[in-house]
C-alpha positions as CSV (number, residue, x, y, z in Angstrom):
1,X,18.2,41.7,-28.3
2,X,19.2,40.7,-31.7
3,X,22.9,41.5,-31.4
4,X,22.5,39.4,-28.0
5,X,21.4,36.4,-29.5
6,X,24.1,36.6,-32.9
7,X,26.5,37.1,-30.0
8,X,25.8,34.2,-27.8
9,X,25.7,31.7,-31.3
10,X,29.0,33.0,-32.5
11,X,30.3,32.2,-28.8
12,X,28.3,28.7,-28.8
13,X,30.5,25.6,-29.5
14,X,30.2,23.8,-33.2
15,X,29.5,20.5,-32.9
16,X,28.2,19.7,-36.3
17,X,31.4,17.8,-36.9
18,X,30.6,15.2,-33.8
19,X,26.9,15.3,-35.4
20,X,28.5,14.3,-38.8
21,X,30.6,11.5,-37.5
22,X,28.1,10.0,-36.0
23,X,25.8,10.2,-38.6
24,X,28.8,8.2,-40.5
25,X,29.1,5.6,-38.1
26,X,25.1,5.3,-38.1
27,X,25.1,4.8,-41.7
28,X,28.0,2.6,-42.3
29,X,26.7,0.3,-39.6
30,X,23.5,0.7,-41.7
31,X,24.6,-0.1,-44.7
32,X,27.6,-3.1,-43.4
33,X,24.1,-4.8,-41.8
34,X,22.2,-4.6,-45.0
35,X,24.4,-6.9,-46.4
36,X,23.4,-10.1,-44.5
37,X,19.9,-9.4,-46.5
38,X,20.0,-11.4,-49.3
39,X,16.7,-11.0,-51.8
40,X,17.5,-13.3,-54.6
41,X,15.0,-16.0,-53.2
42,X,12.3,-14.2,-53.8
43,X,10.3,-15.1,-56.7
44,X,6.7,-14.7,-58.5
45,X,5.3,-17.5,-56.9
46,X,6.7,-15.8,-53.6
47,X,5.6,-12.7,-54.0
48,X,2.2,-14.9,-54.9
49,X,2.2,-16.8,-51.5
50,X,2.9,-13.5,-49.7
51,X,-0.4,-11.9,-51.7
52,X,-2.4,-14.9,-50.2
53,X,-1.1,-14.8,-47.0
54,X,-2.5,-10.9,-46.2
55,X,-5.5,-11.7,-48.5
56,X,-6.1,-14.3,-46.0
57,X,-5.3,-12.3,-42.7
58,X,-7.5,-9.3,-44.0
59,X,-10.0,-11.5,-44.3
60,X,-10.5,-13.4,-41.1
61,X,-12.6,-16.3,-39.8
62,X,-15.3,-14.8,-38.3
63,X,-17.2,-18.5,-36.8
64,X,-13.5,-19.3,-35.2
65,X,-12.8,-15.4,-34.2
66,X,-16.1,-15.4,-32.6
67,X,-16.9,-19.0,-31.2
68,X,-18.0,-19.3,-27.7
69,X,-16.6,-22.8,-27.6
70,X,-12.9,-24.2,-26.1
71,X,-11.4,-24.3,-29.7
72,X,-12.4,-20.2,-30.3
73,X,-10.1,-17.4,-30.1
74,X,-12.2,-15.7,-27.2
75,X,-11.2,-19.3,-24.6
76,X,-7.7,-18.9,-25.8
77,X,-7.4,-15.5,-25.1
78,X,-8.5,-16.6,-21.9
79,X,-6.1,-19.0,-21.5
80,X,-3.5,-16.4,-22.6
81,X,-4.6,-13.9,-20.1
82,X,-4.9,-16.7,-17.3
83,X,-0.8,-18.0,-18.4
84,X,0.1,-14.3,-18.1
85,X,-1.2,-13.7,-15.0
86,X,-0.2,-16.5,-12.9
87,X,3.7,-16.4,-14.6
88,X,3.7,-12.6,-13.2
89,X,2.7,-13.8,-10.0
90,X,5.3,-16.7,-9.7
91,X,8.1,-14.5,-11.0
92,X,7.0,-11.7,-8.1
93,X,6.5,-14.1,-5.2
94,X,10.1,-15.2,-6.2
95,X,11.8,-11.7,-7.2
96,X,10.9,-10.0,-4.2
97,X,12.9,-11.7,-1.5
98,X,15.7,-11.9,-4.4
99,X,15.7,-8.1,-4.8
100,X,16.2,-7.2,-1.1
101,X,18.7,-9.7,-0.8
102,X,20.7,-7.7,-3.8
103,X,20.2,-4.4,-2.6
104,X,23.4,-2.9,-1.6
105,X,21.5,-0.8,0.8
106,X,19.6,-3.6,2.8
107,X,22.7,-6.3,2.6
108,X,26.3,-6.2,2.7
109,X,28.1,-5.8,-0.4
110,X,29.3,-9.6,-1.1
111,X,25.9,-11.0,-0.8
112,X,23.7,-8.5,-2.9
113,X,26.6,-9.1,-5.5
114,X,26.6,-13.1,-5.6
115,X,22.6,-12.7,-5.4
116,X,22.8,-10.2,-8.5
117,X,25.4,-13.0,-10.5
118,X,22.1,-15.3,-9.9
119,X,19.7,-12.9,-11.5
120,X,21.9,-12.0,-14.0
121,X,22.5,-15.7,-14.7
122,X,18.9,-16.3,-15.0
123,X,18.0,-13.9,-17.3
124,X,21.1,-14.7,-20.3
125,X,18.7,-17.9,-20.9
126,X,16.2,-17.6,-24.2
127,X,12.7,-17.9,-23.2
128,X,12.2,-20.7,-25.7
129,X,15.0,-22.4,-24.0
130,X,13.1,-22.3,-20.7
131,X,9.8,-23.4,-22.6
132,X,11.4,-26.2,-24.1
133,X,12.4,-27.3,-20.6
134,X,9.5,-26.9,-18.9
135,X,7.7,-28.5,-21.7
136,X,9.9,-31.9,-21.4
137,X,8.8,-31.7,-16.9
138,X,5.5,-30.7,-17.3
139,X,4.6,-32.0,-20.9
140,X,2.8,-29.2,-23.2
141,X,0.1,-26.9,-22.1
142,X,-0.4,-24.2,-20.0
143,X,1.6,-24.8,-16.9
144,X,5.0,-25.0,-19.2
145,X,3.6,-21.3,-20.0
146,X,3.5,-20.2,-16.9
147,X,6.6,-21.7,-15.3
148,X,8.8,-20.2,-18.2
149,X,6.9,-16.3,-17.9
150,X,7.6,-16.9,-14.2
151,X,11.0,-17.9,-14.4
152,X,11.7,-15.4,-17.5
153,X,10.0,-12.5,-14.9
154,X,11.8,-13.0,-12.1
155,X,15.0,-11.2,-13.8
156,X,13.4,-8.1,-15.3
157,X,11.5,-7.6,-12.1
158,X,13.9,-7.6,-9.9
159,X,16.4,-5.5,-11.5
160,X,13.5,-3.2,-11.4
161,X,12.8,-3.8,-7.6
162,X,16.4,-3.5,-6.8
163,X,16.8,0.1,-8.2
164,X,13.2,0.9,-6.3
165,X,14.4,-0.3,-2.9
166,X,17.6,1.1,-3.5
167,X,16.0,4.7,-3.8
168,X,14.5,4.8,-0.6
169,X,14.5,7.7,1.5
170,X,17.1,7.1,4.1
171,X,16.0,9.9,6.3
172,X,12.6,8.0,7.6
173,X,14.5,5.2,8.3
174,X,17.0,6.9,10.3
175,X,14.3,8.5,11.8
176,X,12.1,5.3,12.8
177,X,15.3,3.8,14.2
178,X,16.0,6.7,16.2
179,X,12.4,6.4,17.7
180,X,13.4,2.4,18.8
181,X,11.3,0.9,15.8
182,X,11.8,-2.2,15.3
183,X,13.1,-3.8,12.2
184,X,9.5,-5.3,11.4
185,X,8.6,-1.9,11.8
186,X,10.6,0.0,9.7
187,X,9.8,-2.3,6.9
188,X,5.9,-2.0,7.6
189,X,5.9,1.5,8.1
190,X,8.9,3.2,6.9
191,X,9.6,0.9,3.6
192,X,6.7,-0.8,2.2
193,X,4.5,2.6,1.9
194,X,7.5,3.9,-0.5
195,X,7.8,0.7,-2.4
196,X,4.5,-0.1,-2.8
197,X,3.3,1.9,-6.1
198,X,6.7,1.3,-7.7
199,X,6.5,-2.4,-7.7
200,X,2.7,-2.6,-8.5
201,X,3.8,0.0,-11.4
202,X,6.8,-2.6,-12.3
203,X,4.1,-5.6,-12.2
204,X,1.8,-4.1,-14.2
205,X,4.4,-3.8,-16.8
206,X,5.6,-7.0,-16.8
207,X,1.9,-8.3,-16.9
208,X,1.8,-6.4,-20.4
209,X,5.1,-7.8,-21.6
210,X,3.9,-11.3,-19.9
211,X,0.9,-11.0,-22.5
212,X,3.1,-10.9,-25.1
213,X,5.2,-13.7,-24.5
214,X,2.7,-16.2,-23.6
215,X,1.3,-15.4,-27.1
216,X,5.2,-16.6,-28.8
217,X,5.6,-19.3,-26.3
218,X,3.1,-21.0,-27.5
219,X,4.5,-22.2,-30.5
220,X,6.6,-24.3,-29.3
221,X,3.6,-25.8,-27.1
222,X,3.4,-24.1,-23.9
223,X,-0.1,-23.3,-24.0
224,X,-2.0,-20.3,-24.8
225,X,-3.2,-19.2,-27.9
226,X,0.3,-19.1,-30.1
227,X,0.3,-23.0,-30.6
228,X,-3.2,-22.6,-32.2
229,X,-1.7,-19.8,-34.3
230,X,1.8,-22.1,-35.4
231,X,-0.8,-24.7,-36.1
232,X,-3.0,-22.6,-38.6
233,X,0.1,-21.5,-40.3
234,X,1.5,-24.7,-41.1
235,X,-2.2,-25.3,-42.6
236,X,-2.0,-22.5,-44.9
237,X,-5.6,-21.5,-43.3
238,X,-4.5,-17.9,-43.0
239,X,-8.4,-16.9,-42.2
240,X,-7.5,-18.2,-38.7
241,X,-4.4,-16.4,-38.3
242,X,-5.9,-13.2,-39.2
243,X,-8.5,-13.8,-36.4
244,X,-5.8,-14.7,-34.0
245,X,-4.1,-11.5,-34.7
246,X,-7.2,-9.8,-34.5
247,X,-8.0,-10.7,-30.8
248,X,-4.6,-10.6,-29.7
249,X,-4.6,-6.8,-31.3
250,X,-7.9,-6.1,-29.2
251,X,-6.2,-7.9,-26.1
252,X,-3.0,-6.2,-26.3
253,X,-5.0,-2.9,-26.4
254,X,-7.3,-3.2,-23.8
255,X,-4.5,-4.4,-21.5
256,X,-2.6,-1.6,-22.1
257,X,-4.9,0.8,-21.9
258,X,-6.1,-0.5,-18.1
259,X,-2.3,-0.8,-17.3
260,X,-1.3,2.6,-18.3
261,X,-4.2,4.2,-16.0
262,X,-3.4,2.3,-13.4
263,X,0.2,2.9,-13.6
264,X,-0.5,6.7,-13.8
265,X,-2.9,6.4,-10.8
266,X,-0.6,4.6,-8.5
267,X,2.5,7.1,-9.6
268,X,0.4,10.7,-9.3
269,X,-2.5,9.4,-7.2
């Protein structure tokens, strides 16, 4: 068995020379992007502000982490939650016409590929660059949020959806048309039941990422509870931050958590 094994590793090809030049590209990439780092600002009274600034964060404000009024973290987490939410839902409503219309199954070639330019076109644009527009139609706050998370979701999504519908199993529909379904049919009875836990699967994730990004996009002042945080660290009241961070940490979790088992039981059952 021995001899076997000796045998089949002489035979076995060497590829440590494609592992080495890789490793060589990795690290000369590595060490070419260092050089846009440049640490000769930093200084004592640096490396003093950055002690302050994680004295302050591990040290949070425990009346604003824990106040039960509109200025607390727990009503802007709310908020966050409610932006995050409602952008998933306008980005679904809005992708899932979009996908069918792009897959190459369901359409004719042309049309699912001038649909696709469009959602490709959509999602080259920043998010901040969609918040900054909605914020100048809507004015600050949390619909600006939830129009740019929509807008920002509809790409991601259906890119998603597309690949899902484009998976289907063929042979049921065959067989449904064989049996004179009609096309309502098909779709209620031969496609929705496969699509269904995939794109509640693909919504829950882009709930989670929506979380996220409502979190950023309020800094530039469309709504949730990042505007708060920008505030507090233009203040220098680094308490605050660390209690934003803190529920966002907790959020974040949670959310995750719940997503994952859901995901899990819509995918195994």
């Amino acid at each position: 068995m021995t001899d076997l094994i000796k045998e089949k590793y002489a035979q076995s090809p060497r590829r440590w020379p494609y592992y080495l030049v890789i490793f060589a590209i990795v690290a000369g990439i590595f060490v070419w992007s260092m050089t846009v780092m440049n640490m000769s600002g930093m200084s004592e009274k640096g490396t003093a502000i950055a002690g302050n600034i994680f004295k302050g964060i591990f040290h949070p404000d425990l009346k604003f982490l824990f106040a039960l009024d509109t200025s607390g973290v727990g009503y802007l987490l709310l908020q966050t939650i409610a932006i995050a939410i409602l952008g998933t839902l306008i980005g679904a409503i809005i992708a899932i016409p979009l996908s069918f219309l792009s897959a190459t199954n369901m359409m004719p070639a042309w049309v699912a590929y001038v649909i696709r330019f469009f959602i490709m076109a959509l999602r080259t644009v920043p998010p901040f660059v969609y918040g900054l527009m909605f914020i100048r139609v809507t004015g600050p706050g949390p619909s600006a949020g939830a129009l740019t998370l929509g807008l920002m979701s509809i790409g991601m999504i259906s890119k998603l959806f597309i690949e899902t519908i484009e998976d289907l199993d063929q042979g049921i529909l065959e067989s449904m048309e064989a049996a004179g379904a009609t096309p309502f049919q098909k779709i209620r009875f031969g496609v929705m039941p496969q699509l269904m836990p995939d794109f509640l699967s693909i919504l829950l994730y882009r709930l989670d990422m929506n979380l996220r990004d409502a979190s950023i996009l309020g800094l530039v002042g469309a709504g949730g509870i990042g505007a708060p945080m920008i505030f507090a660290m233009s203040a220098y009241k680094w308490p605050q931050v660390g209690s934003i961070l803190i529920g966002l940490f907790v959020l974040i979790l949670v959310i995750e958590q719940i997503s994952d088992q859901i995901r899990s039981y819509l995918l195994k059952g």
